[in-house]
Steps between C-alpha positions, in 0.01 A plus 500: 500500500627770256832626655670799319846645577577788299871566476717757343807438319767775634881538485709310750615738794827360485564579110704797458205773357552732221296781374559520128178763426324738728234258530662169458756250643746244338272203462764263398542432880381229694092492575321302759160422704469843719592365808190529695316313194701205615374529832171481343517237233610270819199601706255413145726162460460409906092601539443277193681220679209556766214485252446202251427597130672842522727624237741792525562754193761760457389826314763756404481822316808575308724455203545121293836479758272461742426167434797364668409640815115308450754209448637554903145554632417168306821333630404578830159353538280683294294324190475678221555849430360814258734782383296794394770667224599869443824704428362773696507586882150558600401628816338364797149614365560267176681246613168401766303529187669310345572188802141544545400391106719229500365341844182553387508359170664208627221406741530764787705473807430328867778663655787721334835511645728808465866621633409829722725674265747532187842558588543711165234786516372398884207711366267262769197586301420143244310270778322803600371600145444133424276419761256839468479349129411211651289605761650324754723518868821533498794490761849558458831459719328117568743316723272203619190361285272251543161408370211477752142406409500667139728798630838589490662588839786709473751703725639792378852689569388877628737767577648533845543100499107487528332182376104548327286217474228457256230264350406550112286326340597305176575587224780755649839637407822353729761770519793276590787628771843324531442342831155296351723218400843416383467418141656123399766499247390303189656170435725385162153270375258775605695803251513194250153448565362879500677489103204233442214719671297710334478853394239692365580836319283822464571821397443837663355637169220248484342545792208668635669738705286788711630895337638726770494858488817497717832299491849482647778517292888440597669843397852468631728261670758576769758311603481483895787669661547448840689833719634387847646718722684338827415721814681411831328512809740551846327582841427245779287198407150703633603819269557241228227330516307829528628600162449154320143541588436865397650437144290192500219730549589829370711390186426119434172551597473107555428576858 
């Protein structure tokens, strides 16, 4: 079995950001596996436990840094890896295009494993686009998986704490949540061992990408500012209450 995980390298949530153009951020911070591609990298590495001959590769989109974060996918279980270069930021439409060419060139996929979203642009939009280029199901917010008979049984986190089951038939696309798994951390011989692993490079340019008519394009960045204002609430518990519940409702709108 063919196992994809496509992951995205992103900044580290912790680093301290900074916007140095309209469009663009210090990249001299510290990058890492989006989160929720860890999450799925662990469910690729544990269903190919399950299944003899299986091999698990790593795809990423994304600039030559990017290798080092194909080197933590690889240090965490996965077997080789393909980095697909450019110095630009392409949108969701391209960057399917372009997952889909390399997994196709390189044999075509069984399963493909995804995070259920970026923690950069949280545009939600990539496993989507792939999979209508693929012509195939796709699920996202996966927090338990298992194959059954040639299908992949998933649940799925709805709003409202609402759970969705579903059967797809494989190939699919595996949009994975936080609660799926808790992702191992790598041990000192498997990094040392992911350096030995291999790589294969592509670039953006060369391949056979679909045109668009349309595109997205990141105009501006913002840093996020965050207003609070403290409101005290005095009345007898019921009148409290009361009021909790119609901000919740009227203001939050949570409720």
């Amino acid at each position: 079995m063919n196992i994809y995980v496509c992951i995205k390298h992103v900044p580290d949530s912790a680093a301290r950001i900074k916007i140095v153009e309209p469009n663009r951020i210090d990249e001299s911070v510290t990058f890492i596996i989006n989160p929720y591609d860890e999450n799925a990298v662990e469910e690729a590495v544990q269903l190919k436990k399950q299944i003899d001959g299986s091999e698990v590769i790593a795809v990423a989109l994304g600039p030559c840094a990017a290798e080092n974060t194909l080197r933590s996918a690889l240090a965490m279980g996965a077997d080789r890896a393909i980095l697909i270069s450019t110095d630009s930021r392409p949108d969701s439409l391209v960057t399917a295009q372009a997952l889909k060419a390399a997994i196709e060139g390189d044999g075509g996929a069984s399963i493909i494993f995804t995070g259920k979203e970026s923690i950069d642009s949280e545009g939600f939009q990539t496993m989507y686009r792939l999979a209508v280029a693929l012509s195939i199901p796709v699920a996202s917010s996966v927090v338990a998986f298992s194959l059954e008979q040639g299908f992949a049984r998933v649940e799925c986190e709805m709003e409202a704490g609402a759970t969705a089951v579903m059967k797809m038939a494989l190939p699919c696309v595996i949009g994975a949540g936080k609660a799926l798994n808790q992702p191992g951390y790598p041990t000192l011989p498997a990094i040392m061992n992911a350096r030995k692993k291999k790589i294969e490079h592509l670039d953006l340019a060369d391949l056979d990408i679909k045109k668009f008519s349309g595109s997205m394009e990141v105009v501006e960045l913002k840093p996020a500012v965050e207003v609070r204002q403290a409101k005290e609430i005095k009345g007898p518990p019921d009148t409290v209450a009361e009021e909790i519940i119609r901000i919740l409702r009227e203001e939050a709108r949570v409720l």
